[in-house]
TIDREN-504970 format. One record per residue (C-alpha): x, y, z; residue number from 0. Coordinates in steps of 0.1 Angstrom, whole numbers, plus 2048, in hexadecimal, padded with zeros to 3 digits. Layout:
N
<nudren east="X" north="Y" up="Z" i="NUM"/>
...
//
This chain:
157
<nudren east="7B2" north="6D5" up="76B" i="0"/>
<nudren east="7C6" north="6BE" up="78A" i="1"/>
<nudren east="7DD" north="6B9" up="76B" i="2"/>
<nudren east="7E5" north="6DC" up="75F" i="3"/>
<nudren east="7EC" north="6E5" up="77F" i="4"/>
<nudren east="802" north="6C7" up="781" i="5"/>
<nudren east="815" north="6CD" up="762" i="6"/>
<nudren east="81B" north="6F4" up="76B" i="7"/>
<nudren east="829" north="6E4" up="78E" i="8"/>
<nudren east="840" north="6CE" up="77D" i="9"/>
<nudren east="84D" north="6E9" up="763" i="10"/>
<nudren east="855" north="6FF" up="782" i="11"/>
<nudren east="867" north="6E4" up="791" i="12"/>
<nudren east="879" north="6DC" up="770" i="13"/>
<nudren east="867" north="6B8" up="770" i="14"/>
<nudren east="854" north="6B8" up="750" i="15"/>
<nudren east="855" north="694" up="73D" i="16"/>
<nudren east="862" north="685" up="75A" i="17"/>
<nudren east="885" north="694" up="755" i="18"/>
<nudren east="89B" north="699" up="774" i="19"/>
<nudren east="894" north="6B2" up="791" i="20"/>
<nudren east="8A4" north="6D4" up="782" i="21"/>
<nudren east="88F" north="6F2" up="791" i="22"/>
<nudren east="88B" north="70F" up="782" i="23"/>
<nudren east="89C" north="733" up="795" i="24"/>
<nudren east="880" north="74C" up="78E" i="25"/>
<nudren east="892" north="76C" up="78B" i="26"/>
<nudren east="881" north="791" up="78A" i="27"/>
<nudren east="888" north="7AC" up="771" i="28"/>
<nudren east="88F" north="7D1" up="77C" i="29"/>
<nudren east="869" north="7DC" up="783" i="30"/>
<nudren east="858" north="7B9" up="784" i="31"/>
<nudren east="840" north="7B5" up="7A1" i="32"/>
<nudren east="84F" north="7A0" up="7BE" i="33"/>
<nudren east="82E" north="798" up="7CF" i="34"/>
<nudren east="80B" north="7AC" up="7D3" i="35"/>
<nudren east="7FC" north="7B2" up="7F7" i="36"/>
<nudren east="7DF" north="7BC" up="807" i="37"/>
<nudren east="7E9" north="7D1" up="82C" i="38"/>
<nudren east="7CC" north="7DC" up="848" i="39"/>
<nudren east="7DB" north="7F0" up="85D" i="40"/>
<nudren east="7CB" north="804" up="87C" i="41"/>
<nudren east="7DA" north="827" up="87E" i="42"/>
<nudren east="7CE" north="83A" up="8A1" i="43"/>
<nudren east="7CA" north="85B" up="8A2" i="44"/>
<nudren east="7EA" north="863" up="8B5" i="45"/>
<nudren east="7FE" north="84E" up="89A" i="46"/>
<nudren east="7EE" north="863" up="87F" i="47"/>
<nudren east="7F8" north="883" up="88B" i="48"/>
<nudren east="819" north="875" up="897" i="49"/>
<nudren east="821" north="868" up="875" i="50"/>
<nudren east="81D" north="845" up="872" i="51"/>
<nudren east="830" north="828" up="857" i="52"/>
<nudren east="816" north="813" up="84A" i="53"/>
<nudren east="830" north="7FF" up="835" i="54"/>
<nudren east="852" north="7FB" up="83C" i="55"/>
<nudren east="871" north="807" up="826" i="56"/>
<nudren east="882" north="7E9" up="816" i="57"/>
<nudren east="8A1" north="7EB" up="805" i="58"/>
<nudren east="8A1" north="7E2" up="7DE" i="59"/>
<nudren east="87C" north="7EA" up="7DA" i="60"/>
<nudren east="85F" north="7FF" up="7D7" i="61"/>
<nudren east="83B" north="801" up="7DD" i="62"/>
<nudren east="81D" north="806" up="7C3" i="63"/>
<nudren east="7FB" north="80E" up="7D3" i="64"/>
<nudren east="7E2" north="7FF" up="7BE" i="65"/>
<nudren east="7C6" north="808" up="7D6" i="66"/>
<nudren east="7B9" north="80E" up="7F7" i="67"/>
<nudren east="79C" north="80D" up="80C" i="68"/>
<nudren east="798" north="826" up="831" i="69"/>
<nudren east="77F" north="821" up="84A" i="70"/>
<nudren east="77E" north="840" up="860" i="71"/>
<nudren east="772" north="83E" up="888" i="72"/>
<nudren east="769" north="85A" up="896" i="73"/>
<nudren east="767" north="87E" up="886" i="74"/>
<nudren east="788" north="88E" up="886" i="75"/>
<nudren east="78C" north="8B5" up="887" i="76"/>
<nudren east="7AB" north="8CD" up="883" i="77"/>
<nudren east="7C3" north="8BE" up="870" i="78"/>
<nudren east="7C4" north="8CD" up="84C" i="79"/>
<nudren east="7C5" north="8AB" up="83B" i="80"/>
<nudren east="7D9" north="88C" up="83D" i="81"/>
<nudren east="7ED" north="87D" up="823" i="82"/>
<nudren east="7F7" north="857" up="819" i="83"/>
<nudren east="81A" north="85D" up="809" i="84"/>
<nudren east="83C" north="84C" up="802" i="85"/>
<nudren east="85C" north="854" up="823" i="86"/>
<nudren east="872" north="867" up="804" i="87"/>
<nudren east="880" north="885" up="816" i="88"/>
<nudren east="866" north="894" up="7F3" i="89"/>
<nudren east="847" north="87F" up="7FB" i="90"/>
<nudren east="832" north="86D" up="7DE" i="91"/>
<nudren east="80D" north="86D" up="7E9" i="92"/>
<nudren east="7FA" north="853" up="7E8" i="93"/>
<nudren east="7D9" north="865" up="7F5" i="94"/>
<nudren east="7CF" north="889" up="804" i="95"/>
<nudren east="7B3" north="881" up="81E" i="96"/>
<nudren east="79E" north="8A4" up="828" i="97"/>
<nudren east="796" north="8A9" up="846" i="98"/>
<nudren east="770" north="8AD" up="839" i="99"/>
<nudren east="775" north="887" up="82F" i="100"/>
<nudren east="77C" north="87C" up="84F" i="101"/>
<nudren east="757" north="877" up="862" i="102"/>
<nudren east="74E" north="857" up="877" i="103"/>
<nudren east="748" north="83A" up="861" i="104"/>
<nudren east="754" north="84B" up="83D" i="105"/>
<nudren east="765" north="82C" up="826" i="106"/>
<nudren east="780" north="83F" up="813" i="107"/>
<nudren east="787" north="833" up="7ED" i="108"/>
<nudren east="797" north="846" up="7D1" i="109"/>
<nudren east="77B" north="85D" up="7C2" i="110"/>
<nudren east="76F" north="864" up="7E6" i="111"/>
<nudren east="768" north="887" up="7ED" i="112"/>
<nudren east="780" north="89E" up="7FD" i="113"/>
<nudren east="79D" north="882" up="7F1" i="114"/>
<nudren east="7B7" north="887" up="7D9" i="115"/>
<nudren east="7CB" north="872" up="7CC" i="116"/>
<nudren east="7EE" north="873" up="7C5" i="117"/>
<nudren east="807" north="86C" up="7AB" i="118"/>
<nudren east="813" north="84D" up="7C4" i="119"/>
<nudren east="7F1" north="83E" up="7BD" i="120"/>
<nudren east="7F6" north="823" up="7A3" i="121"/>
<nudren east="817" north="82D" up="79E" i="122"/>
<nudren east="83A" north="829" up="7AB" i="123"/>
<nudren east="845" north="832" up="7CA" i="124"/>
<nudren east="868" north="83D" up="7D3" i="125"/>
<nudren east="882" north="81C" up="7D8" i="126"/>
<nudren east="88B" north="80E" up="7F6" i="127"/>
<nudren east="871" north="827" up="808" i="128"/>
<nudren east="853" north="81C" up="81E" i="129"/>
<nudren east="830" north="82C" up="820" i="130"/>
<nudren east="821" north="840" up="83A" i="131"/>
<nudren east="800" north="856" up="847" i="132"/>
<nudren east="80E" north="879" up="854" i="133"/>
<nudren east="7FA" north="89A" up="85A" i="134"/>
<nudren east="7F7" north="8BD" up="84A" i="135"/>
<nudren east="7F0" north="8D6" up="861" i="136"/>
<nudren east="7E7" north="8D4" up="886" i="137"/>
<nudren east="7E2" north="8B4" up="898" i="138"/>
<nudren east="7C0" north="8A2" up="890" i="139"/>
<nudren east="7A8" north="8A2" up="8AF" i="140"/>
<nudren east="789" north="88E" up="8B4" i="141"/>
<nudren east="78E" north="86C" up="8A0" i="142"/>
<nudren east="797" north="84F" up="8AC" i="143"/>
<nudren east="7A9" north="83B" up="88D" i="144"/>
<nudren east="7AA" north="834" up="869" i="145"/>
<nudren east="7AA" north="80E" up="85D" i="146"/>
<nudren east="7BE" north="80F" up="840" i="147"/>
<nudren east="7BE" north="7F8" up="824" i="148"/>
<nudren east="7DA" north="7F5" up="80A" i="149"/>
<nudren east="7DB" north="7E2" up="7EA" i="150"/>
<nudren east="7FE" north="7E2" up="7DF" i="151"/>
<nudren east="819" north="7D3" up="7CA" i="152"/>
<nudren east="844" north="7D1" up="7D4" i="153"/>
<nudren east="856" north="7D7" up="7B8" i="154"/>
<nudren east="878" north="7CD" up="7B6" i="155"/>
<nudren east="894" north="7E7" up="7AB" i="156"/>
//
C-alpha cells in the first residue's frame, strides 16, 4: 500500500522513474468541484429573523448543498417558516423550515416533517452568491438557536 501511495505522490510531482522534478498544474474544468466542506454554524434567534449569511459570496463560484443536518433549541413560535436559500436578488432554496418543525430538541434532515426542500438542494446555486437563513412572516419568538450543518461542494464557474 506505502508504495501506491508513493508512486501516485511521485506522478503528482512529475517524479515517476526517477525522471527530473516537473510538477503537474492541476487545472479545473467549468463545473468541476474545487473542494467539499462540512460548515456548523450557530444561528441565534435574532440572526434568524435578522437574516443571517451562513456562507459567504465568492466570486467565480457557486455552492451545491449536498445535505444538511439542524438541531433546534428551544421551541420557536410566530414566524411562518424559515428558509435556507441562495443571496440572488430571486433566491434558490435550499430548505423551508415550518414553524411546526421547530420544537426544543427536533434534529432537522431532508424528509423531516414540516420541511421542504428546495430546488437549491442537491443542485446548483446561483454564481458568485453566498447562502443564508432569512424569515417569512413575523419575527420568530421563543427559540433560542438553530445549529446548522451544511454538507457542501464550491464549484468553480
Amino acid at each position: 500500500m506505502q508504495k501506491n501511495v508513493m508512486q501516485t505522490i511521485n506522478w503528482l510531482l512529475g517524479r515517476e522513474n526517477n525522471s527530473a522534478l516537473s510538477p503537474r498544474t492541476p487545472t479545473f474544468n467549468v463545473g468541476s468541484p474545487l473542494a467539499l466542506a462540512t460548515d456548523r454554524i450557530t444561528v441565534t434567534l435574532a440572526q434568524a429573523n435578522a437574516g443571517y449569511t451562513l456562507l459567504p459570496a465568492l466570486a467565480g463560484v457557486r455552492y451545491d448543498i449536498l445535505d444538511y443536518s439542524i438541531l433546534v433549541n428551544g421551541n420557536f413560535a410566530t414566524v411562518t417558516d424559515y428558509k435556507i436559500q441562495d443571496t440572488a436578488d430571486t433566491p434558490i432554496n435550499v430548505v423551508t423550515l415550518a414553524v411546526a418543525a421547530l420544537s426544543d430538541g427536533a434534529f432537522l434532515v431532508p424528509g423531516t416533517a414540516n420541511t421542504t426542500l428546495g430546488a437549491g438542494y442537491g443542485g446548483p446555486l446561483t454564481m458568485g452568491k453566498g447562502v443564508r437563513i432569512v424569515k417569512n412572516g413575523s419575527a420568530g419568538t421563543g427559540g433560542t438557536s438553530l445549529v446548522i450543518s451544511l454538507r457542501y461542494k464550491i464549484v468553480g464557474g
